[in-house]
N, C-alpha and C positions, 0 to 999 in steps of 0.2 A: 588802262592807258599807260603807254610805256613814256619813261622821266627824257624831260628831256635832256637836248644836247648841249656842252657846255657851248656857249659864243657869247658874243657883245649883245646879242638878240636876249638870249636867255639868262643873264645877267639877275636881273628882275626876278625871274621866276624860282631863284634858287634859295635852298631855308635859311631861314634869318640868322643861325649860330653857323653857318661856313663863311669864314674871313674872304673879301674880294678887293678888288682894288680900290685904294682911294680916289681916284682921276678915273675919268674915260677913256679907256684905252684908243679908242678913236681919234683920239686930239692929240696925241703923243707923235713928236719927229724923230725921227731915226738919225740917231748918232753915233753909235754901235755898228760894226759887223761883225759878229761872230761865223767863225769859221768850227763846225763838227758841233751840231747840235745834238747832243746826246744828254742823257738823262743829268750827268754831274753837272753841266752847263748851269740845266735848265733849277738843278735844288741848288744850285751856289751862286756862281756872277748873276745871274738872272734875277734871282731873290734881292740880292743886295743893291741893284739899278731899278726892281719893283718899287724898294724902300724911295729912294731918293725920289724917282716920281712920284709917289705921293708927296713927297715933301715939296714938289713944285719943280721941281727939274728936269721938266718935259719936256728937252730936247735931247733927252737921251736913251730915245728906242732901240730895240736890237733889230736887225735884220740876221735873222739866224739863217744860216745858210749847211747844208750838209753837201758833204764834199761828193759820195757816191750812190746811197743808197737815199729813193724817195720817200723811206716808209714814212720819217718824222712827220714832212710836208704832207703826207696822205693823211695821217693824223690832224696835225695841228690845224691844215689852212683852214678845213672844215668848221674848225673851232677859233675861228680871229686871229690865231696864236695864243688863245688861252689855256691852261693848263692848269692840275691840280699839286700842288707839292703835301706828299699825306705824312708830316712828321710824325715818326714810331717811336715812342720812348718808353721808361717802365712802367707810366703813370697814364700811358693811353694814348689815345690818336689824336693828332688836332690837322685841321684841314685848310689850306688856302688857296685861293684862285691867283696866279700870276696872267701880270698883263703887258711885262716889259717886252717879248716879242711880238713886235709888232707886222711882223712880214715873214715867211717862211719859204725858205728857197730850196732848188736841190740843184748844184751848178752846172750838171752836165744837160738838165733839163735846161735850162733857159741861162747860157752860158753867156748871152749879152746882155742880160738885165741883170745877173751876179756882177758882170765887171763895171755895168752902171753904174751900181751901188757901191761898188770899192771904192770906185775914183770920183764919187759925186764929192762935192768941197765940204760937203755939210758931214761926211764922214770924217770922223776923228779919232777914233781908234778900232782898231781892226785884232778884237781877243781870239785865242784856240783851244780849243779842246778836242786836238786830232788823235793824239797818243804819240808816244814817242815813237812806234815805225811810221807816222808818216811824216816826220823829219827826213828820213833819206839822211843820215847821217854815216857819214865813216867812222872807223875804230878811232881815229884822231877825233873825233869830235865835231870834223868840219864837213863840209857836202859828200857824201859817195857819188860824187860823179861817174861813175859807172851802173845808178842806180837806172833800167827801165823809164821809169818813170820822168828821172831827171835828163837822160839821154834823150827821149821823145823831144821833152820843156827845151832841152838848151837850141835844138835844133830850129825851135822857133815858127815851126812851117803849119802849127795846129793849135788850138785852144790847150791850157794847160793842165797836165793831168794832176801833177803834186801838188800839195801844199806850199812848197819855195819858189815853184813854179809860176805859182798863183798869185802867191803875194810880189812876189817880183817883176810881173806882168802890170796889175795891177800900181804898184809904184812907178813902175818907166810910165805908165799913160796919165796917171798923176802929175809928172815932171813934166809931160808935153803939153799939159794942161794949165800948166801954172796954178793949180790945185793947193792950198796950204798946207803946210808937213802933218806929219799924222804919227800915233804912235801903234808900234807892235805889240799886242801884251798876251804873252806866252802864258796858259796855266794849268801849260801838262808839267806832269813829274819826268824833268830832266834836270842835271846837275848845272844850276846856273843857268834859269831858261832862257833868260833874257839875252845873254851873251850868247848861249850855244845856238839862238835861231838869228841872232843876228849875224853872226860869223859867216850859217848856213848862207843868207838870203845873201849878205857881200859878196862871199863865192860866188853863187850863184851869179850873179848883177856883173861882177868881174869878169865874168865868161862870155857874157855878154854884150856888153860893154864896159871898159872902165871908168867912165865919165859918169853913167848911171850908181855907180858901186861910190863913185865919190859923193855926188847926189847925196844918195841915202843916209851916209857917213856924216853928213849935215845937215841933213834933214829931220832925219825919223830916227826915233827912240825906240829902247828894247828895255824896260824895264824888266827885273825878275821879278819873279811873286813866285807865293806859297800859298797852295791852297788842301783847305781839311773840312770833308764833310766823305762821312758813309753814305753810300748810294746805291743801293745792288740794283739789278736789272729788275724790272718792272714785270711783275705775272697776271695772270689772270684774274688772281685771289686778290691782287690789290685794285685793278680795275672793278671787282664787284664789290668790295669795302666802297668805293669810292660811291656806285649805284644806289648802294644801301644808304647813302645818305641822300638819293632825291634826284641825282642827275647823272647824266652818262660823260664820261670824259673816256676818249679812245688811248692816250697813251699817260695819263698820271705817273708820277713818279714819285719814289719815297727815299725818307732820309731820317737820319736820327736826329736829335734835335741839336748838337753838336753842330759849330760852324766857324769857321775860321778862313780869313785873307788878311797876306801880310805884301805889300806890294812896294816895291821901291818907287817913291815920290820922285820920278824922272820923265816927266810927260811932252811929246812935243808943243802943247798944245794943250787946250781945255779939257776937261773932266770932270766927270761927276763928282760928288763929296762924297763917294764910300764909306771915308774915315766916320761920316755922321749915321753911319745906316752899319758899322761895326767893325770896318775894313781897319787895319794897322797899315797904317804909312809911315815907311821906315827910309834912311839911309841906306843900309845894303840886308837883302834877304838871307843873306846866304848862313847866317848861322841857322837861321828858322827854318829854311831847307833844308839842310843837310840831318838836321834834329827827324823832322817829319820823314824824310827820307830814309833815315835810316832805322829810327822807331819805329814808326807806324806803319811805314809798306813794307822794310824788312821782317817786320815781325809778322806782318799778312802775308807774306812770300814763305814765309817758312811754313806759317799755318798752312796753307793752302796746300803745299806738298806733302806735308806729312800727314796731314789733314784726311785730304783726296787719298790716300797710300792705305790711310786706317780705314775706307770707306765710309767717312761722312759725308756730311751736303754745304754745313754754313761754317760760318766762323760762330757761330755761338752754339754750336754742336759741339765743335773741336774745343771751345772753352770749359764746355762742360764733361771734357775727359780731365780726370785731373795729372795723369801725365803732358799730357798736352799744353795746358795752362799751366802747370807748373815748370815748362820748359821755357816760357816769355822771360819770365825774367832774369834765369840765367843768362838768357842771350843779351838782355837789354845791360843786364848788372856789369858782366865780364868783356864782352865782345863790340856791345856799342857804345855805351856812353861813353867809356872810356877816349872814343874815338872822340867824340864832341868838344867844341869851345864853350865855353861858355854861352849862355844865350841870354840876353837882356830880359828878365822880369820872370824868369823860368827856372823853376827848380826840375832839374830832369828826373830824379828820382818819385818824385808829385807826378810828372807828366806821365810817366809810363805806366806807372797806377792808374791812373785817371782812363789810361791806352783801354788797358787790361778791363776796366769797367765797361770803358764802351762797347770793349769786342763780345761780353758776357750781353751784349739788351739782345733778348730774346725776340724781340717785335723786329728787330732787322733780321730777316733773311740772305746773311750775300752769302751766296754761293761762293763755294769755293774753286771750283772750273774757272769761274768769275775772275777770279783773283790769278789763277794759274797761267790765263794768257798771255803770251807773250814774254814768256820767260827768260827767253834768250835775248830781248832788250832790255829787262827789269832789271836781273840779277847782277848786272856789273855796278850800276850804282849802290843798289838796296842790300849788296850783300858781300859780294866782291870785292868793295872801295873799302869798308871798315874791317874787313880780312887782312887785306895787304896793312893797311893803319896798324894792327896790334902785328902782324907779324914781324912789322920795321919796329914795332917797339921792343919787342922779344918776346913777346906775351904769344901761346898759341889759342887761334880765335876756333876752341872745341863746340862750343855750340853753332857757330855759323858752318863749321864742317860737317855739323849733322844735318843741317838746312840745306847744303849744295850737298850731300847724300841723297836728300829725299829728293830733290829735285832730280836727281839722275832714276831713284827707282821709280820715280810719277812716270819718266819716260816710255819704262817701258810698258804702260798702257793697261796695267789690271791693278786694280786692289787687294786687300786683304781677305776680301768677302765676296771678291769671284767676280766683282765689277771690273766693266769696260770703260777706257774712257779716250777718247780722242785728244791729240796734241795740236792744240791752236798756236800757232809760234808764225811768225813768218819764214823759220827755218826748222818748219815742223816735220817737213818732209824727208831732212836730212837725219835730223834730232833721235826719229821713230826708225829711221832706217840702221844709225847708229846703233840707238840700242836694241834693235833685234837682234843684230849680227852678234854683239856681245853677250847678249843674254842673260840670266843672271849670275855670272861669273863677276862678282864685283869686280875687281884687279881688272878683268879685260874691260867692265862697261866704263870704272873709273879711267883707264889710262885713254880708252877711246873717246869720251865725252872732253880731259882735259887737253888734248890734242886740237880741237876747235879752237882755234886762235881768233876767231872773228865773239867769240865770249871770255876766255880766259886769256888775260895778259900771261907775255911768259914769265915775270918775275913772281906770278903765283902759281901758275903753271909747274914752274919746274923748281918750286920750292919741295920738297923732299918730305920736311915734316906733315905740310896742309895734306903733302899728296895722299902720306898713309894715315890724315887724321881722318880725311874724305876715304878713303879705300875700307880702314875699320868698321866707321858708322858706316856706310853703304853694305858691309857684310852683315853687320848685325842686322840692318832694318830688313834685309831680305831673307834674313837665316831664323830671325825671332818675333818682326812682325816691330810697328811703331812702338805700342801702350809698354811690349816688354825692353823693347831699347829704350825708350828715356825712362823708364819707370829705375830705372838699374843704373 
């Protein structure tokens, strides 16, 4: 007899040691929209609004919605929107049932029952986890109005295809509604989400109308937040862990037991108590960003290219080179903290130790690919912003030039060990066409790659020293291989 399927049906029938919700998920109202239901959603915000409705705070279900792809909703509806989060740490598995999504959408499928749900009153905050290319953002920061996407949105004549598109759509029909204000709450990794997607959605709403862009400016809030939890993409090997204990779940998702949200206390409107379920609500985010940002993805950004370049698979492969981990804290010692203010309650030299631990639990698999995507949006905050910081101080930032090294040899598509690997970028097509042309002629691939002005500013661009600290490591890593360049 094969186990069965997770849902609200089979609740009941699952073994007595797997954690489930406290509440019915049946009885729960949707107060939430989240927008890009992906795995980190579903092990972070989702977790933390599970909490509270057990606590009794059952008006705040999520209606998860995915922007283009139906797989999540193939997955989940089947199961209530229930799902398994399998926390992996050194000391072993622990397993639990989430119940906070309580509706699963896919918007191009049912484009009027997502916009329903936006503008129903009873929605009150509208969170994301699209990634930073589906902002549609310019080099400045604000809309790339020339983006496809946002060219189609602004024209008005069709349902929306972006992410600013969408939420700006969705606010004008709110305003015509007399619908009560609502807030935005960003919790991808961008610099200052909160400001940078409300800047976006103004533009936008400006283009549109100005009267709406004033609206918004009155209405609706953009708080920041910072969010931290490892999450790699979900295999097969963890859907059969999950079997092996009794029941089938089609998409479970795993994490380390590690978890953190830090969210500015600026809502338009009601909210859950996160803070009682572990959430930090602060006055402003941004030291705690820029911290997380530049530690922990910076130093994932690096791993992952140099990582991928030596032909490994995870971050705790690459930890267990001891060039490799021994190259973290150079960068975190010299290159980042340096950059940092202060952070209320945070020793940063504790914290990047603490980094260094988590990236060593062997029970998390992330892939390094994983990590590699999307390089060409990543690297100007996570690696780029604290370059230029110690270059204006005078200091040269040598280990983040061996990090935008690797990053230029990952380009050009093979390992150390005879591996292939494709370049997922949204300007992956130019990226790969770059570096063939160059080749490994470091000098031609470095001067070609810092030429891209849509990645490098020119005041790091056409800095002299960065150029030949990036041009050196990029000859060494391709003349002697990763383990023998930082080993030396």
């Amino acid at each position: 007899m094969s186990p069965p399927r997770l849902s609200r049906h089979s609740l009941p029938q699952l073994p007595a040691g797997i954690r489930r919700p406290a509440y019915d998920p049946a009885n729960i109202r949707i107060g939430i929209v989240h927008l890009g239901l992906g795995a980190f959603h579903r092990a972070h915000q989702a977790v933390y609004t599970d909490d509270r409705l057990a606590a009794g705070e059952t008006g705040w279900g999520i209606s998860g919605m995915s922007l283009r792809s139906p797989t999540v909703r193939e997955a989940l509806a089947p199961q209530d929107g229930l799902y398994t989060v399998l926390e992996r740490g050194p000391d072993g598995d622990a397993a639990r049932i989430v119940g906070s999504i309580a509706e699963v959408l896919t918007v191009p499928e049912t484009p009027e029952r997502a916009m329903a749900r936006l503008t129903d009153p009873a929605t009150r905050i509208i969170s994301l986890t699209v990634t930073e290319k589906a902002y549609c953002r310019a080099r400045d920061g604000g809309l790339d109005a020339a983006h496809p996407d946002i060219r189609h949105d602004l024209a008005g004549e069709a349902f929306p295809r972006s992410a600013p598109g969408l939420l700006v759509e969705a606010l004008r029909q709110r305003r015509a509604a007399g619908a009560p204000a609502c807030t935005i709450l960003c919790c991808d990794n961008l610099p200052r989400n909160g400001e940078t997607v409300s800047r976006i959605v103004t533009e936008f709403a400006a283009r549109r109308d100005p009267g709406l862009a004033a609206w918004i400016g009155e209405n609706v809030t953009f708080p920041s937040t910072m969010v931290d939890r490892i999450v790699p993409a979900t295999r097969d090997e963890d859907r059969a862990a999950v079997a092996a204990l009794g029941y089938e779940d089609a998409w479970p998702v795993v994490a380390e037991p590690f978890t953190q949200w830090v969210i500015e206390d600026r809502f338009a409107g009601p909210r859950p108590r996160w803070e009682e379920a572990g959430a930090l609500l602060v006055g402003d985010v941004h030291a705690y960003e820029l911290m997380k940002l530049r530690c922990l993805n910076g130093a994932h950004s690096s791993l992952a290219y140099l990582g991928a370049l030596a032909g490994l698979e995870t971050v705790s492969d690459a930890m267990a080179e001891p060039a490799l981990a021994g190259f973290l804290p150079r960068l975190w010692r010299e290159d980042v903290i340096p950059t940092l203010a202060p952070v209320p309650g945070v020793d940063l030299p504790t914290y990047t130790a603490q980094l260094a631990e988590r990236f060593r639990n062997p029970a998390i698999r992330h892939r390094l690919l994983q990590i590699a995507m999307d390089g060409s949006q990543k690297l100007p905050q996570r690696l780029l912003g604290p370059a230029l910081a110690r270059l204006r101080a005078g200091a040269m930032p040598h280990a983040i030039a061996m990090a935008v090294a690797g990053w230029m040899a990952f380009l050009l598509g093979t390992d150390e060990r005879g591996g292939t690997h494709g370049i997922d970028d949204p300007m992956g097509e130019r990226l790969s066409a770059t570096a063939r042309a160059a080749g490994r002629d470091a000098a031609a691939l470095s001067q070609a790659l810092f030429a891209i002005d849509e990645i490098f500013p020119a005041e790091l661009a056409e800095h002299e020293g960065f150029r030949v600290a990036v041009r050196e490591a990029l000859g060494r890593l391709l003349a002697q291989g990763v383990r023998k360049t930082l080993a030396a």
